[in-house]
Each structure stands twice: as structure tokens, then as C-alpha cells.
N, C-alpha and C positions, 0 to 999 in steps of 0.2 A: 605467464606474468606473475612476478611474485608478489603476495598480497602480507601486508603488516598484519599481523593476528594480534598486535598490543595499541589500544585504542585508546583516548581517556573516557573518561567513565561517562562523562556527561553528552557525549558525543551520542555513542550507545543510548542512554537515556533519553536524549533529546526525540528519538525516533518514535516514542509512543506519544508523543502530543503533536506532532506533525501531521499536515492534514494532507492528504492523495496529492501526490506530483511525479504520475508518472510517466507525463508526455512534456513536452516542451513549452514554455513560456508562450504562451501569445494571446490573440483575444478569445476572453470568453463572454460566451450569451449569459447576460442578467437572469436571475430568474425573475418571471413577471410579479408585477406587487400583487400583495395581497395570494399570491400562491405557495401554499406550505412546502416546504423542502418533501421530500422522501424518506425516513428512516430506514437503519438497518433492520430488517427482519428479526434481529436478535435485545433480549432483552436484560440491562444488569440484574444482576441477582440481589436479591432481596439483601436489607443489612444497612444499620446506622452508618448515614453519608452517601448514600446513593443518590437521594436527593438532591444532597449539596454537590456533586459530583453534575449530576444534569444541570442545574442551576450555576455555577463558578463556568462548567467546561463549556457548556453549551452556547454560551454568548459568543464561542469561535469555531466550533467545529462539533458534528455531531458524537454528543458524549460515549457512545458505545466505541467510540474508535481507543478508548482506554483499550479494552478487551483483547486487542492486536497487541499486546507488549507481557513479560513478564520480569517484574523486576523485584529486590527485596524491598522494606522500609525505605532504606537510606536511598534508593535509585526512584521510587516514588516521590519523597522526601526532594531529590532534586527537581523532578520533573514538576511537582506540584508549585514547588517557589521561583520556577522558571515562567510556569504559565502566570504565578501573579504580576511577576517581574511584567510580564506581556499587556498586562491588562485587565484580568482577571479578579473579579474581587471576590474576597476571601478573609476574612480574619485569620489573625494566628490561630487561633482556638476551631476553627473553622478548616482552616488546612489542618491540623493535625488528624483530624477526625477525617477528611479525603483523603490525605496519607495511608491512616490505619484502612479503610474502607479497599481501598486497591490493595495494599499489600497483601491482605489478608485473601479478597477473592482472585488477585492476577498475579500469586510469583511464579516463582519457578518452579516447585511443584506440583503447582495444581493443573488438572487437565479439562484444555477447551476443547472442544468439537463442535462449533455452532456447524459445520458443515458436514458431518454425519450422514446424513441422506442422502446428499447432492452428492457427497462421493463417492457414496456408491455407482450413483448413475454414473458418473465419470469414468471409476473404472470398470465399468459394464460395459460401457461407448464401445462400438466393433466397427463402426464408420466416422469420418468425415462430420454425420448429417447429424448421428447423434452427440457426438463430440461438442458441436456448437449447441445442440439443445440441453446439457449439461452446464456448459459455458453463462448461456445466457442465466439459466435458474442460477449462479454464482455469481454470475455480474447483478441482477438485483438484488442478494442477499447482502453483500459486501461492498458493492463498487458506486450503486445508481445513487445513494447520498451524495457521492461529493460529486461524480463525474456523470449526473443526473441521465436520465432514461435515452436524449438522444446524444448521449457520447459528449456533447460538448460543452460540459464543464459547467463549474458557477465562478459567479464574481468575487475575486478576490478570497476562492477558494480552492477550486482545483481547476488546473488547466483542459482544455479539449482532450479526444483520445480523437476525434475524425481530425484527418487531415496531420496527425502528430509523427513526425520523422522517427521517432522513438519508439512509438507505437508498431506503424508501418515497415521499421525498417527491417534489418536481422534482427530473426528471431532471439540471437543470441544475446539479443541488448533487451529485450521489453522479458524476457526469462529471469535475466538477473538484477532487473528491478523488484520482480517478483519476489525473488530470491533472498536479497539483501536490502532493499529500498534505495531510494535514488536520494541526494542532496540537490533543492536546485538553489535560488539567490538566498528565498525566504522561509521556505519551507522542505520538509524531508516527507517523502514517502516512509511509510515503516514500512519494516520487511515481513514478508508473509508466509517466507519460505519453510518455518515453522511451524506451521499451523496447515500449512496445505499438504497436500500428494501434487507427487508428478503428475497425476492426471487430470486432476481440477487446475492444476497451473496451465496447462498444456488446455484445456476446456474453454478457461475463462481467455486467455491468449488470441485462441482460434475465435470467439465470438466477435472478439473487440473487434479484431483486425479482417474480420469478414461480414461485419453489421453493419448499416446507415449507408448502405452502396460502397464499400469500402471491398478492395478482393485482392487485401495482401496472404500472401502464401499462410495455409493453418499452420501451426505450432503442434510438432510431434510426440510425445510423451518421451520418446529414447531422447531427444532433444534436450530437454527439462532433466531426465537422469542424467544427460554426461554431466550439462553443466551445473547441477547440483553438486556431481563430485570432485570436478574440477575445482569450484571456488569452496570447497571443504573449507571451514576455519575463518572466513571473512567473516567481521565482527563488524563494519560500518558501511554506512550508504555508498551508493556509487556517486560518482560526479557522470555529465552528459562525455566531459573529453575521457576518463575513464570507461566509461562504456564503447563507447568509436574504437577505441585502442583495442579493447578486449575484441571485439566483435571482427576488427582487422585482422587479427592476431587468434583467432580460432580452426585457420586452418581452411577455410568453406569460400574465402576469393570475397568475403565482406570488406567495406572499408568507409571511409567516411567520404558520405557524397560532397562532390567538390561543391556544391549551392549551398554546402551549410555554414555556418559560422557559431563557432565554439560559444565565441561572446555570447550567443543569446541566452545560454544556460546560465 
């Protein structure tokens, strides 16, 4: 499949304030009142606007999800007057100072590893049994904020992973979400394929999709390399009918089950 490599810019940009959508639209459990969300495990670095940063982003998604993206001023600069555009309040004087604050700790040179440890374990895994106990230490570092501890989702922020066609289905499709991030109606997945190894991709994959009674086929690490090299150069989210296509179209007899329908993505 040939993929566009020229994107616009705010496309690209939009994916670092987008919050987890990498299953399909449908219902999710409330979290109960009066019970605190879950944080990521990881914490922003010290530095004028950190604060404002947890306070402005926080009202919509857990603020550390900045930390997934690396962009210069100006690609911050869009992302931040995007999220006010959204709802977010902020002064000018206010945004400029979370502008400089991410620019400075998230562009493109600077280097994250919040997963460091965990990938070791990953790539240490010599089984199946460890692969998932990797997985899981990866899904609550990164995943259990938005797509909470039993898989299924919060309100009016990320959808389920149990019972999720995307999730469940070819590996080839919940990899290159991984990968590249997904677009759904409202929200973008960011892509993480940056920041991970094949092997924690292929970890946290195997856990989702074999956690909460769930016992779709694990996710193989050579898996996660082909189609890492395969989509070389993709620069934006997938869509759900984009993914079916690729997944059909990877050679392995995948295709898109006939119970589904595009519309709900």
C-alpha cells in the first residue's frame, strides 16, 4: 500500500494532545464518583510551566500524555492554541510560557526513556508467560490512565480494549496503531512507535489481548519488525477502514470481518 509521506503539519501536531483511541468507539464504564483516575507512572520534569501545563491540560486528559510527542516551538505553539480553541483555559501570557515549557523539555532532540527497565524485561522475555508479564508492567506505566486497570476504558475518554475488533483482531492492525496512532471521529491516538522497541510493542500487545479473559493470538516481536519496516516513513494516524485494508492486504489471509461496519469508526 503506498503511504503519503507529506502531511500538513497540524495533522502531525494534532497527535500529541489526543487522548488513547486505540479500540473502536463504543460503550465505556464510568469511572465511579469520587474515585481518582490512575496516573502515569512517569513524572514532568522540573521547569517554569509545568504547572500551568498540569492545570490548562489536565481538565481533558492526563497531562504527562504531552511526553508522547516531540515537536519544535511552532508545532507546540499549534498544539497549545488548538487545545484552548478546545476549551482549555489559558491566557496568551499563559500559553506562551506552556509553549516555551514543552518545547524546551519535548523536541526532537531531546531523549525519553520513561521505559528503560520495562525494556529490558521485554527484551529478556524467552516465553509467551514472560512476554505478557513485561506487557502488563507497560500497560500500567502508559496505558491504565486512559484505558483504566480493567481494559475498559473511561467516559468520554478512551474507548474499551476488552471486546475491541481492533484490539482482537490482526495483529497487523493493533501493531500499527502502535506504530503510527489511530484517527477515530474525536480523538487521535499518538503514535508510540517512537519511543518503544519491537519488543515492548509486541509485550504490551500480547498482554491487552490476552488479559480480562480475553485469548486472542499473542503478538510476535518479528511481527512488530516487519511491519515497522514496512510502514518506514508514515507521518499520520491510521483511520479503522485504513487499517482493515492494510491488515487484508499483508499477505496472512486477514480481512475485514463481514459483522463490522466502517461507519462506527
Amino acid at each position: 500500500m503506498k503511504i503519503s509521506r507529506t502531511i500538513p503539519r497540524f495533522l502531525a501536531a494534532g497527535t500529541a494532545i489526543a487522548l488513547a483511541w486505540i479500540a473502536a468507539p463504543g460503550p465505556v464504564r464510568a469511572r465511579p464518583q469520587n474515585a481518582p483516575p490512575p496516573s502515569l507512572a512517569i513524572a514532568l520534569p522540573e521547569g517554569e510551566g509545568r504547572e500551568l501545563v498540569t492545570r490548562a491540560c489536565g481538565g481533558c486528559h492526563e497531562p504527562s500524555l504531552v511526553m508522547f510527542s516531540r515537536e519544535d516551538e511552532e508545532g507546540w505553539s499549534v498544539i497549545v492554541n488548538d487545545m484552548v480553541a478546545r476549551g482549555a483555559r489559558a491566557t496568551e501570557r499563559e500559553r506562551g510560557i506552556i509553549t516555551a515549557y514543552l518545547a524546551a523539555h519535548f523536541n526532537r532532540q531531546s531523549k525519553f526513556e520513561p521505559l528503560r527497565g520495562i525494556g529490558a524485561i521485554a527484551a529478556g522475555a524467552r516465553d509467551e508467560q514472560q512476554l505478557f508479564a513485561a506487557g502488563k508492567a507497560i500497560y500500567g506505566t502508559l496505558c491504565v490512565v486512559c484505558h483504566q486497570p480493567d481494559g475498559r476504558g473511561r467516559d468520554k475518554v478512551a474507548p474499551p480494549l476488552v471486546g475491541s475488533e481492533l484490539t482482537l483482531g490482526p495483529p497487523a492492525i493493533s501493531v500499527r496503531i502502535m506504530l503510527h496512532g489511530k484517527r477515530g471521529p474525536a480523538n487521535v491516538m499518538p503514535a508510540l512507535g517512537s519511543l518503544m522497541s519491537d519488543e515492548q510493542i509486541a509485550a504490551v500487545l500480547t498482554y491487552v489481548r490476552r488479559e480480562w479473559g480475553q485469548a486472542a493470538a499473542p503478538v510476535d516481536v518479528a511481527t512488530v519488525k516487519e511491519i515497522r519496516t514496512v510502514t518506514t516513513g508514515r507521518a499520520r494516524p491510521w483511520t479503522a477502514e485504513e487499517l482493515w485494508q492494510a491488515a487484508g492486504q499483508s499477505g496472512k489471509g486477514e480481512s475485514l470481518p463481514a459483522s463490522l461496519s466502517l461507519q462506527r469508526f
